[in-house]
N, C-alpha and C positions, 0 to 999 in steps of 0.2 A: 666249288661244292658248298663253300659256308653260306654265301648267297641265295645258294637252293635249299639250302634245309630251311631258311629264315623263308622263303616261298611255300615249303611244302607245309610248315608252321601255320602260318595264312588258313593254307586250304583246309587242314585239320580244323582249325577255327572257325572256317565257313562249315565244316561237317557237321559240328558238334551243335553248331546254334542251329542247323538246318536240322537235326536230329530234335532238339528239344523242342523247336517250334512246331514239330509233324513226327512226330515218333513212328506212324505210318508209313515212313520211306525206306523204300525194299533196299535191301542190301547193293542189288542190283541197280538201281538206281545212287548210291553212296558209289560205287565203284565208277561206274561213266561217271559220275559227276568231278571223281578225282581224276581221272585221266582227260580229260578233254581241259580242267583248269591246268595241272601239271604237264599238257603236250603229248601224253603217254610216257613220259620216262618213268621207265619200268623200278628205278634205284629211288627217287622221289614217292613213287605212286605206294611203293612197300614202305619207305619210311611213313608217310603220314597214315595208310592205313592203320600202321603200326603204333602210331600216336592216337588214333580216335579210338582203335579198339581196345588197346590199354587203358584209357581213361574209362571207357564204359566197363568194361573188363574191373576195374578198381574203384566204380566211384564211387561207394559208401565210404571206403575207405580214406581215398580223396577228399570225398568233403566233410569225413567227420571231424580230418587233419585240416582244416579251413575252418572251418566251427569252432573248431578248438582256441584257433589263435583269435577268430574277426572278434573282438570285442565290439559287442554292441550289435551288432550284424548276422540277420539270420538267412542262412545261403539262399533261401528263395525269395528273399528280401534285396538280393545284389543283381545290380544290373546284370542280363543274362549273356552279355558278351566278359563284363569282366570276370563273371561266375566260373567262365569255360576258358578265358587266358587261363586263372587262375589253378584251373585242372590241369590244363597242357602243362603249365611251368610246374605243379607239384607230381606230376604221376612223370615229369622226364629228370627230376633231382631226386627222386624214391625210386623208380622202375624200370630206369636208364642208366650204368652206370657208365658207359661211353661217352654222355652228354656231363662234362663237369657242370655243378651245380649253380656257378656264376653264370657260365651261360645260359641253362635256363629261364635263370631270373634275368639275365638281361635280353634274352629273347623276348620273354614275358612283355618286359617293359615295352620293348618296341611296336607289340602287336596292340598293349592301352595305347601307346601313342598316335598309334596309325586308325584303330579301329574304337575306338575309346573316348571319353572326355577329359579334358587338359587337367584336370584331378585323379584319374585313372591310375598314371602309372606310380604316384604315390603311394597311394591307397594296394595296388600290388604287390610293390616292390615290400611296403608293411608285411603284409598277409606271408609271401613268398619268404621274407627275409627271417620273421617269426619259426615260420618250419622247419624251416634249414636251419635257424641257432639250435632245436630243439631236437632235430637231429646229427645234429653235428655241431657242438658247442664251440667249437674250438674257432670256427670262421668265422671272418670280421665278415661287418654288414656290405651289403653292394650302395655305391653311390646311386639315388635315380635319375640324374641328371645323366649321369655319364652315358654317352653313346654307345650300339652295341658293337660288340666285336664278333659276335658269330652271324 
């Protein structure tokens, strides 16, 4: 199961830059595009729905909390894949409270790693780590080196 959600993560990923690149794509078109990447499994296909819609669902609020912390950085200014890790990992640490917040942020990291520039998951792990002190002061930082566990 942890495997697949770090998959279904992905395609949430593909959704969301495929949504900002053509805001034009029918609902109907997002949904076969998930299920044909995901196999149809129906437990995957509602998670990452569940992920895109939530992001768009919340994302002033998402990136006002990314604005907030990027010093220097202005969200339309950020590469548009780290833009949209950057959402996935802040609206499943705020909007999920199933997904503990380290894994978010180490899912995060693995999606800069994978789909990102070898500067990515620093620059994330910043952003991510910033929100989560500031919601939750009390936690230590995440290593971004360290591998992920979910």
């Amino acid at each position: 199961m942890i495997m697949r959600r770090s998959r279904a993560r992905e395609v949430a990923l593909q959704v969301l830059y495929q949504l900002e690149q053509n805001s034009g794509t029918t609902p109907e078109n997002i949904r076969l595009f998930i299920e044909r990447r995901l196999l149809g499994d129906r437990e995957l296909c509602a998670f990452t729905e569940a992920l895109t819609q939530g992001v768009r669902d919340n994302l002033s609020r998402i990136d006002a909390l990314i604005s907030g912390v990027a010093e220097n950085w202005r969200i339309d200014r950020m590469a548009a894949i780290d833009r949209n890790i950057l959402r996935i990992g802040v609206f499943e640490m705020l909007f999920r409270p199933e997904t503990p917040p380290k894994v978010a942020i180490n899912e995060a990291l693995e999606l800069a790693k994978r789909y990102s520039t070898a500067q990515s998951s620093r620059f994330v792990n910043g952003i991510l780590d910033r929100i989560l002190q500031e919601q939750s002061p009390d936690v230590a930082p995440l290593d971004p080196d360290r591998s992920s566990d979910a």
